[in-house]
C-alpha positions in Angstrom: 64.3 -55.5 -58.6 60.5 -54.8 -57.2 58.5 -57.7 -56.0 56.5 -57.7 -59.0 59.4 -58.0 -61.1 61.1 -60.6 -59.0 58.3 -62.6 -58.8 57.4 -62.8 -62.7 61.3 -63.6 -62.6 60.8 -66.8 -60.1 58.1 -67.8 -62.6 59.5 -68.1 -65.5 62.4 -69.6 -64.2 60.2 -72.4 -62.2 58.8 -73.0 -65.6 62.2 -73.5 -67.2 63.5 -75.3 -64.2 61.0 -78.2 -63.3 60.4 -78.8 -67.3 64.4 -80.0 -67.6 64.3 -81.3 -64.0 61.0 -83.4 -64.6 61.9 -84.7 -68.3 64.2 -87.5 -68.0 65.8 -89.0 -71.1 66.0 -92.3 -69.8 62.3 -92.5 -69.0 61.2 -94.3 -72.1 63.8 -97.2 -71.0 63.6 -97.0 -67.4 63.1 -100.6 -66.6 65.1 -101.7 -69.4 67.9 -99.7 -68.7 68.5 -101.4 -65.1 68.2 -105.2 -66.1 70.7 -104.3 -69.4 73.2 -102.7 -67.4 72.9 -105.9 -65.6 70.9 -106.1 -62.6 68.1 -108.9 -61.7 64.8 -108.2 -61.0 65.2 -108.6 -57.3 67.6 -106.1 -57.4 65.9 -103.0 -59.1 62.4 -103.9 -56.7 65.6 -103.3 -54.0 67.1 -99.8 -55.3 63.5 -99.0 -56.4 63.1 -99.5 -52.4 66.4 -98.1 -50.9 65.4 -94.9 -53.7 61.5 -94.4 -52.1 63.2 -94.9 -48.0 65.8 -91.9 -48.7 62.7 -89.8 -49.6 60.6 -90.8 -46.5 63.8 -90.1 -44.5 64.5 -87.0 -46.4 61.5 -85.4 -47.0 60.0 -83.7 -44.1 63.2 -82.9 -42.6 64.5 -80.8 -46.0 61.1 -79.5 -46.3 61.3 -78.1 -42.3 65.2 -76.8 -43.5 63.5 -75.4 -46.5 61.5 -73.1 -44.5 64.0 -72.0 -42.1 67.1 -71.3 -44.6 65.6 -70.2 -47.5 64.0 -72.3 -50.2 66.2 -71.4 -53.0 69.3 -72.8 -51.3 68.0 -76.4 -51.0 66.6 -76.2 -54.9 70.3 -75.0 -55.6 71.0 -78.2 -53.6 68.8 -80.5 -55.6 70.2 -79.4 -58.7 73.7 -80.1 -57.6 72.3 -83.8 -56.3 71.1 -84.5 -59.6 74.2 -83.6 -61.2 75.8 -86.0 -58.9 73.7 -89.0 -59.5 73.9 -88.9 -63.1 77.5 -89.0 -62.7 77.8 -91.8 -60.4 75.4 -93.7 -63.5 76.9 -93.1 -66.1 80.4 -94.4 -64.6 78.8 -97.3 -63.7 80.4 -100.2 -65.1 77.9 -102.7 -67.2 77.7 -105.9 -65.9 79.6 -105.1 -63.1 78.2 -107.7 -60.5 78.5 -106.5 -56.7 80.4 -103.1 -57.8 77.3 -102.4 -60.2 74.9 -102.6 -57.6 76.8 -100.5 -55.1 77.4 -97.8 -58.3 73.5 -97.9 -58.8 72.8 -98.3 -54.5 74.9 -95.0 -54.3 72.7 -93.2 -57.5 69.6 -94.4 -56.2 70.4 -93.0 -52.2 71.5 -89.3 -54.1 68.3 -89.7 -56.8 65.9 -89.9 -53.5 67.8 -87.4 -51.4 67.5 -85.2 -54.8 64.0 -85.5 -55.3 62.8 -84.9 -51.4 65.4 -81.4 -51.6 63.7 -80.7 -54.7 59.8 -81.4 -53.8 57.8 -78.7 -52.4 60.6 -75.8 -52.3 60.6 -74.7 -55.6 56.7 -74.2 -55.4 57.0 -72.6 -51.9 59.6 -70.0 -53.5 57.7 -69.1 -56.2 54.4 -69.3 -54.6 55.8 -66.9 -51.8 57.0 -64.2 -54.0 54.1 -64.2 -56.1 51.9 -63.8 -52.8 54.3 -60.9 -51.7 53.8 -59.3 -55.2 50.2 -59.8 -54.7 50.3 -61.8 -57.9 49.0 -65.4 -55.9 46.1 -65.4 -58.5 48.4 -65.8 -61.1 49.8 -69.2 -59.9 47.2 -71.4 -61.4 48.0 -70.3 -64.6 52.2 -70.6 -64.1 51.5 -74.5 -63.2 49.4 -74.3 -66.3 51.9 -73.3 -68.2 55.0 -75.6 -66.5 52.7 -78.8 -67.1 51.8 -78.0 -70.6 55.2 -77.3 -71.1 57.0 -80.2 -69.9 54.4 -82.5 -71.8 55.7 -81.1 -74.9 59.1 -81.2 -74.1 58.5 -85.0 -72.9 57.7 -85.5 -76.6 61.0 -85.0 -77.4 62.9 -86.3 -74.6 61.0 -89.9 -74.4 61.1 -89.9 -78.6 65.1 -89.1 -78.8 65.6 -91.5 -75.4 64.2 -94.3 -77.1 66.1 -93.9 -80.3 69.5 -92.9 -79.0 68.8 -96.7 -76.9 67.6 -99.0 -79.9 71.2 -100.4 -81.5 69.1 -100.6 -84.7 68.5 -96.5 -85.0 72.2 -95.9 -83.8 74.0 -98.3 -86.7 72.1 -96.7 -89.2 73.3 -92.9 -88.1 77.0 -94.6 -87.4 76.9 -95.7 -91.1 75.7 -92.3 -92.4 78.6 -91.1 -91.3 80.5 -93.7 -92.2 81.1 -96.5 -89.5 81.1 -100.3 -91.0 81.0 -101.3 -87.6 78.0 -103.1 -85.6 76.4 -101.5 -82.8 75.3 -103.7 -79.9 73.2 -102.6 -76.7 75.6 -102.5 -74.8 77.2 -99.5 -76.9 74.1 -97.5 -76.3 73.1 -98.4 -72.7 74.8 -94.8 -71.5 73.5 -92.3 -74.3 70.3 -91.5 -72.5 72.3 -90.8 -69.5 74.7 -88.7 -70.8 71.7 -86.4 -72.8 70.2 -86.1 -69.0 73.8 -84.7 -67.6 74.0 -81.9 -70.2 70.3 -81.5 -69.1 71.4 -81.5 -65.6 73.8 -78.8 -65.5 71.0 -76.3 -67.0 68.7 -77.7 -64.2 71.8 -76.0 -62.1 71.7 -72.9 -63.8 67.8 -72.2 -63.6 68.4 -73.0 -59.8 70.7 -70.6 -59.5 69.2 -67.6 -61.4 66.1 -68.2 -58.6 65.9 -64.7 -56.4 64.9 -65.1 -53.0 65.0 -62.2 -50.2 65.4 -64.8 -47.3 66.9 -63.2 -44.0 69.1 -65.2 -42.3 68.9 -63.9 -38.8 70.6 -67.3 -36.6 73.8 -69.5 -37.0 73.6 -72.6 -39.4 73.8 -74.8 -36.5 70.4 -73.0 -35.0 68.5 -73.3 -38.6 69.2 -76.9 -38.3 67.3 -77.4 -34.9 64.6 -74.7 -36.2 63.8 -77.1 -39.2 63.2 -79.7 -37.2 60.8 -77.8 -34.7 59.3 -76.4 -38.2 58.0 -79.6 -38.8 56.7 -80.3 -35.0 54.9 -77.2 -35.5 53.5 -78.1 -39.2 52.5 -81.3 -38.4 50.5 -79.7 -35.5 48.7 -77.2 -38.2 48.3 -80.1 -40.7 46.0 -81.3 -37.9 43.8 -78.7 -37.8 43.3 -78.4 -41.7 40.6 -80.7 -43.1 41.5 -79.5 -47.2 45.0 -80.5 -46.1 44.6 -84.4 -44.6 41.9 -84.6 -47.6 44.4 -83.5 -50.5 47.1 -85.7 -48.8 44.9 -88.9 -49.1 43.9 -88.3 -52.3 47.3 -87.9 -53.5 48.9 -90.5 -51.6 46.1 -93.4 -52.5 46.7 -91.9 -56.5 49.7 -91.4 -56.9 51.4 -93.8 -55.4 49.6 -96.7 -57.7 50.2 -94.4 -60.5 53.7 -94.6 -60.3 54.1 -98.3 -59.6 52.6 -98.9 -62.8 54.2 -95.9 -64.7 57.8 -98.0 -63.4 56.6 -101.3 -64.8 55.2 -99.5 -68.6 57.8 -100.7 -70.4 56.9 -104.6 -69.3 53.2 -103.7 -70.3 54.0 -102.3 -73.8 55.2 -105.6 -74.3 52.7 -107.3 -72.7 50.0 -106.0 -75.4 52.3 -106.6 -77.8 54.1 -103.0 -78.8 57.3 -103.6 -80.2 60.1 -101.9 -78.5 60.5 -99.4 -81.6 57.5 -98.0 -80.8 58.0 -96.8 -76.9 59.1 -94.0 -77.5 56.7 -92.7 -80.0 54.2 -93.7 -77.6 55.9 -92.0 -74.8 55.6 -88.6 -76.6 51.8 -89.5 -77.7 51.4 -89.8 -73.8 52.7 -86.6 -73.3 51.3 -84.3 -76.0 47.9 -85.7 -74.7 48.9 -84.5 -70.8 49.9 -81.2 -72.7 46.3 -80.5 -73.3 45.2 -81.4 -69.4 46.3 -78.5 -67.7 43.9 -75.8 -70.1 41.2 -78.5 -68.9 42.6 -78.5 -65.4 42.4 -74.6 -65.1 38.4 -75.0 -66.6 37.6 -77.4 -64.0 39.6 -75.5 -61.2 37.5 -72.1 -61.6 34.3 -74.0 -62.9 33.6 -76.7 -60.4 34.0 -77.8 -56.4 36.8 -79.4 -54.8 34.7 -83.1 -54.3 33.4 -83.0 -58.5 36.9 -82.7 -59.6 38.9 -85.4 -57.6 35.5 -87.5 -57.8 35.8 -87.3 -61.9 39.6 -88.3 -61.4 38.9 -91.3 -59.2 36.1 -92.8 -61.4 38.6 -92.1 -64.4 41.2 -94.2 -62.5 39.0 -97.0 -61.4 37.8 -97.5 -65.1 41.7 -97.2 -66.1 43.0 -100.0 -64.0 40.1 -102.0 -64.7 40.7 -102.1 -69.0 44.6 -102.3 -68.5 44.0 -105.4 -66.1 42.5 -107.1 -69.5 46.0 -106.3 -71.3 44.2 -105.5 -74.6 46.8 -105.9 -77.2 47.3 -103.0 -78.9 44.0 -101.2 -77.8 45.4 -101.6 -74.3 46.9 -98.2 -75.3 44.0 -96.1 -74.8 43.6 -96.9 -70.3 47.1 -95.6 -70.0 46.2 -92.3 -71.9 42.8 -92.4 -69.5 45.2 -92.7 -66.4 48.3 -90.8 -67.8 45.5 -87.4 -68.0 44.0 -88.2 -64.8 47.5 -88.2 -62.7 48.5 -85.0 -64.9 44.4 -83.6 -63.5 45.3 -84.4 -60.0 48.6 -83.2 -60.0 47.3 -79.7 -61.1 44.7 -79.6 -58.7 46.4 -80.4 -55.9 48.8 -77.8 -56.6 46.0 -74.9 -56.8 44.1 -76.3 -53.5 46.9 -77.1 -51.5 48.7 -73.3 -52.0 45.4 -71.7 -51.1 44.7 -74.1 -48.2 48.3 -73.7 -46.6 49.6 -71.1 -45.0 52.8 -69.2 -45.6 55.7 -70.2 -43.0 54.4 -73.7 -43.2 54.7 -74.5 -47.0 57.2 -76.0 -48.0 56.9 -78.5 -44.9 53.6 -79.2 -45.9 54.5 -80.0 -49.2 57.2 -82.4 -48.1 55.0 -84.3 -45.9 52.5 -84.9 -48.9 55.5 -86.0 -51.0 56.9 -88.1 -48.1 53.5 -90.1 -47.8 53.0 -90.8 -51.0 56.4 -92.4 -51.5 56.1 -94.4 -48.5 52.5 -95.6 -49.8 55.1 -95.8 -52.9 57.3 -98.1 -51.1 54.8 -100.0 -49.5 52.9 -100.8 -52.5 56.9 -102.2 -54.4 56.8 -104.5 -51.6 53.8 -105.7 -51.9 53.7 -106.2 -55.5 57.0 -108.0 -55.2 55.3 -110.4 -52.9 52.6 -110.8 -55.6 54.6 -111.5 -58.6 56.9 -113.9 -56.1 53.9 -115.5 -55.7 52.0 -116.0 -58.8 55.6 -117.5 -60.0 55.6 -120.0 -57.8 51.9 -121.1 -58.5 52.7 -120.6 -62.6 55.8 -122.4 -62.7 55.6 -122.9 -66.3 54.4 -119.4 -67.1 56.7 -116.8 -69.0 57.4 -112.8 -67.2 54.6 -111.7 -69.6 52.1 -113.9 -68.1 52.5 -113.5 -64.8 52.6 -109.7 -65.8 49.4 -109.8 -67.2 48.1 -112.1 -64.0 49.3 -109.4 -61.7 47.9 -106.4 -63.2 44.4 -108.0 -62.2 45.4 -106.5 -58.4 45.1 -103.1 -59.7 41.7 -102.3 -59.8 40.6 -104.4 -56.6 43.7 -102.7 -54.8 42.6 -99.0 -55.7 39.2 -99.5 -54.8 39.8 -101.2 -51.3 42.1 -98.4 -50.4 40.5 -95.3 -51.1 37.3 -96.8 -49.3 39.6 -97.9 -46.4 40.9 -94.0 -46.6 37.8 -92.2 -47.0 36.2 -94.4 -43.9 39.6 -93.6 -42.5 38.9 -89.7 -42.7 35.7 -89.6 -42.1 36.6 -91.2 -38.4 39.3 -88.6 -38.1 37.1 -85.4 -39.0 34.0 -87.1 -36.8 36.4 -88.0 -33.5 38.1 -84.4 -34.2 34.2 -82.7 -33.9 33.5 -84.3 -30.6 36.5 -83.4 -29.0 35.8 -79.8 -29.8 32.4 -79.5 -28.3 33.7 -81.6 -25.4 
């Protein structure tokens, strides 16, 4: 094949690839899912923990072997990682006690090594062979397309999740076809896992059909101890790249909150009163509205500077945490559709700014070491809100989960806004220290 031809290949197939990787049947449940196979509390903030350390550990490392080996062998790898855990869940047994946990210890430790192989080497691959096809122009619009994409296909993954889980839906199909029985939860704990394992083995296949003309040129052993120069050598460049540190504390300070509170939805939805019929038609609402962000995001992108854009998104997220700290029931809907877009806005930017800012040898590094902050902000943030809810227990002794939910999700707001002024002061030091010891 010519470049060209390669490259429109690697795009189609990263489209393909990151929508079945990304959409996860179990999503709509997540939280659920944990405490009915039998777990406490206590024990999924742990896992959630253990899950956002393997990255940290992981990250940079796979990132630096990424650009050393070839990037399509460690998205091969990831593929076969997520195979694995899946596996390792769904044999799980339910209420299981200590062999439960280590079943769900193991998943989590091959779910975090999966997602730091997986993060920033499929983009580097494509990105790279659309550059050597002189096709780089075209990248914003094949994230366009991958996001819009996998928010339509969430539609129907968090819609069938949900119903394959609720007992209620499941009976009523078992006695279509016959089955006097009754269906408990129990009996329908493992059908979103099993969906996401035949969704798994395509993730393998798109991996596979990636083309890559990577020359090997050193022994195995060598790459290893290249990789880990890689990212000596990165961090270095990282340095010198304002765009870079910027787009790295954006994301982290976003993100990071973001998914704390996308882990907890569930306990929100009932918090504002949604029954549990509904999460999943809410789930797929959520994502038909992120389908229509990335045509926006590409408008804004080619429309409007770098500081306008992320500026927008943070006011957008301020005035998101703010309405879901009143838990609004019912209304309380429409903040989580404000922040859902926003995340889905600042995940498309940051793709098109950081793959312009970065340079070639170094991407995939680069990439990991975003990802790798923003989980340990991730991880730090778990803690902290376990110490939170800990505490408001203790001081609402009489209070029920729900309202010492709702009391929690007042550190939201007042959390975001500290940080990103503590960040922005942060850089601002950095860039201004930096200055001086140039012209000295």
């Amino acid at each position: 094949m010519d470049l060209q031809t390669i490259a429109k290949h690697n795009a189609q197939t990263f489209i393909l690839y990151r929508i079945l990787f990304r959409a996860r049947f179990y999503y709509p449940v997540f939280t659920l899912l944990f405490l009915d196979f039998g777990l406490s509390l206590s024990q999924f903030a742990i896992l959630n923990s253990v899950w956002a350390l393997t990255i940290v550990l992981f990250e940079i490392p796979l990132g630096g072997l990424a650009d050393t080996i070839g990037r399509r062998k460690i998205v091969i790898l990831s593929a076969i990682l997520l195979n694995i855990e899946l596996l390792v869940w769904l044999f799980a047994p339910i209420h299981g006690g200590d062999t439960l946990f280590m079943f769900f210890l193991v998943n989590r430790i091959i779910s975090g090594l999966c997602e730091a192989a997986s993060s920033g080497a499929d983009e580097a691959l494509v990105y790279n062979s659309l550059k050597k096809a002189k096709l780089e122009d075209s990248w914003s619009s094949t994230l366009e397309k991958t996001q819009r994409y996998t928010s339509l296909y969430f539609m129907f993954v968090l819609f069938v999740g949900a119903m394959v889980y609720d007992p209620t839906v499941i009976g009523k199909v078992a006695s279509w076809f016959g089955y006097q029985g009754t269906i408990l939860q129990e009996d329908c704990i493992k059908f979103p896992i099993i969906l996401n394992q035949i969704a798994a083995f395509f993730v393998l296949f798109h991996a596979l059909r990636f083309k890559e003309n990577w020359e090997q040129s050193e022994k195995i052993t060598e790459s290893f101890k290249d990789s880990f120069k890689k990212v000596f050598t990165s961090l270095q460049w990282i340095k010198k790249s304002k765009i870079v540190i910027l787009l790295f504390c954006i994301v982290m300070l976003s993100e990071s909150l973001i998914l704390q509170f996308l882990t907890l939805m569930q306990q929100y939805w009932k918090a504002i009163d949604i029954p549990i019929l509904y999460f999943g038609i809410i789930g797929s609402s959520l994502a038909f509205c992120a389908s229509m962000v990335p045509a926006l995001g590409k408008y804004c992108f080619k429309r409007f500077q770098f500081k306008t854009n992320f500026s927008i998104c943070y006011l957008n997220l301020i005035i998101a945490y703010s309405l879901i700290a009143l838990s609004i029931p019912y209304f309380g809907i429409l903040p989580v559709i404000l922040l859902y877009c926003t995340y889905q806005c600042i995940v498309y930017f940051n793709g098109c700014y950081i793959h312009d800012a970065c340079e070639e040898s170094y991407r995939a590094t680069v990439l990991s070491v975003q990802s790798m902050l923003s989980f340990s902000k991730y991880g730090l943030i778990s803690i902290l809100y376990s110490f939170l809810v800990a505490a408001l227990s203790n001081s609402m002794i009489q209070a029920s989960l729900n309202q010492v939910f709702k009391k929690s999700l007042a550190a939201f707001p007042g959390y975001f806004a500290f940080s990103t002024i503590s960040a922005f002061l942060i850089y601002r030091l950095f860039i201004r220290k930096k200055q001086t010891i140039l012209r000295n």
